[in-house]
N, C-alpha and C positions, 0 to 999 in steps of 0.2 A: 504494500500500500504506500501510497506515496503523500510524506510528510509536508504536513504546512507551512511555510517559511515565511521569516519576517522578511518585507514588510506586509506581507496580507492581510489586512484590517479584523478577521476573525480573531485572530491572536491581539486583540486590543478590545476587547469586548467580554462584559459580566455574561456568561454562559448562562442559557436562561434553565429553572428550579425543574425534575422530574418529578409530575405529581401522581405518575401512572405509569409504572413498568409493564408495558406490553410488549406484542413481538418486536416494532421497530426501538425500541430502545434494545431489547434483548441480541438485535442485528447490530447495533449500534458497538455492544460490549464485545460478539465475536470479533467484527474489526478490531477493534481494541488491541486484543489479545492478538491478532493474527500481525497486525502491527507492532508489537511488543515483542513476536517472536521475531519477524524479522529485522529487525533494527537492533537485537540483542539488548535491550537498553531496560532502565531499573523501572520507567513507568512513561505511558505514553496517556495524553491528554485529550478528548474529546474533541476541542479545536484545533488540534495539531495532525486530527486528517476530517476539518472543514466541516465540523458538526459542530453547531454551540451549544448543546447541551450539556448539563453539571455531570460527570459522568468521568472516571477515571480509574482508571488498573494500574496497579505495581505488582511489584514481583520481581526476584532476583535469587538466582541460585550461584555462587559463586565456581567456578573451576579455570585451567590454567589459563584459556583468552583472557581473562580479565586481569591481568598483572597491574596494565596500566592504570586500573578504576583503585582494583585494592592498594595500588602506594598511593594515588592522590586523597582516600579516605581511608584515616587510621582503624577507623571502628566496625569498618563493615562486614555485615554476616549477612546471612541468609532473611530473605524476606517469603513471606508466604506468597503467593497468589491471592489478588484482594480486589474487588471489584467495591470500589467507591463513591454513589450515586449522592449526590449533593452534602459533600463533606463541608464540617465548617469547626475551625479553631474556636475550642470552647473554652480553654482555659492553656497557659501556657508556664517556661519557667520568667523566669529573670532574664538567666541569662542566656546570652548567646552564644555562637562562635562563628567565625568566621572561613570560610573555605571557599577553593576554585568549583566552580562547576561549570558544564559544558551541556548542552541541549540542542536536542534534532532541530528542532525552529528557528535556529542561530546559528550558523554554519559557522565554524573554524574561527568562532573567538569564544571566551572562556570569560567569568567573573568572579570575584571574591563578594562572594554575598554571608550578608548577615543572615543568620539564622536560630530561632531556639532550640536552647539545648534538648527539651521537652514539649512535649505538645499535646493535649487530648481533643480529640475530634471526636463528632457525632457524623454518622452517615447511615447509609441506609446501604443493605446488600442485596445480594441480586434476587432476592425474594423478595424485598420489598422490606424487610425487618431494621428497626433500628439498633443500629450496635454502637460501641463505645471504642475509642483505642488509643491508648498511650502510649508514644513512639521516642523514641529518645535516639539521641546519637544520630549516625547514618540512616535509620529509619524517619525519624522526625524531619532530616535534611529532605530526604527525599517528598517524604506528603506535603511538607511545604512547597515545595519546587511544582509538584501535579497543582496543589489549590491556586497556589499562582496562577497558573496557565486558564484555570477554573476563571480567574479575577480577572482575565485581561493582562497578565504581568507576562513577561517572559526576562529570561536575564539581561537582554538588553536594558532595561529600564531599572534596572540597577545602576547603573555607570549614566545614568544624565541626571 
């Protein structure tokens, strides 16, 4: 599937809320995922293949490809498989940290973005069910980085 690049005005735009998981949202998540596996990459965003929908998958399994990802982030392990339907930062820590990160919608530049070290989110799974999830470390970098894209943000808008 092919990725949405900045400057495409989708990726500048609040993803509108799912208040109904039917088939085309559930068509919506296989891309997702079908995009996710091939771009190898830790979560792929609703608007980053031209859907504004709130809606977002991560996932990472770590092995030897990924050399470069595990030395740019000290803390990374394994992520489950997670389908993210209108996630939203309910409670967070202090503090933050700061790290490079790199994104399909941003070709060949990279940013030092702030980030909480913690983070608990409310979303909805692919049942429709509300769930709860506290992400800390590499995990929290990442949900933050998917809700961004969720917001309209991508890392370029970091650095203006």
């Amino acid at each position: 599937m092919e990725i949405v690049k900045k400057p495409d005005p989708i990726l500048s735009k609040k993803t509108k809320d799912i208040v109904k998981i039917d088939d085309s949202v559930k068509d919506v998540i296989v891309r997702l995922w079908k995009t996710h596996k091939e771009n190898a990459c830790l979560g792929v965003a609703a608007p980053q293949i031209g859907i504004s929908l709130n809606v977002t998958v991560i996932g990472f399994e770590p092995n030897t490809q990924d050399e470069k990802k595990t030395d740019r982030y000290k803390d990374m392990r394994p992520i489950p498989r997670t389908v993210l339907i209108n996630p939203k930062i309910i409670s967070h820590s202090k503090e933050k940290f700061i790290e490079k990160e790199a994104c399909l919608s941003v070709e060949k530049e990279e940013a030092d973005i702030p980030r909480y070290k913690v983070v608990q989110i409310e979303y909805l799974d692919e049942a429709g069910r509300k769930q709860k999830m506290k992400a800390k470390g590499f995990v929290a970098r990442v949900v933050q980085h998917e809700i961004d894209h969720l917001q309209g943000k991508t890392i370029a808008d970091y650095r203006q």
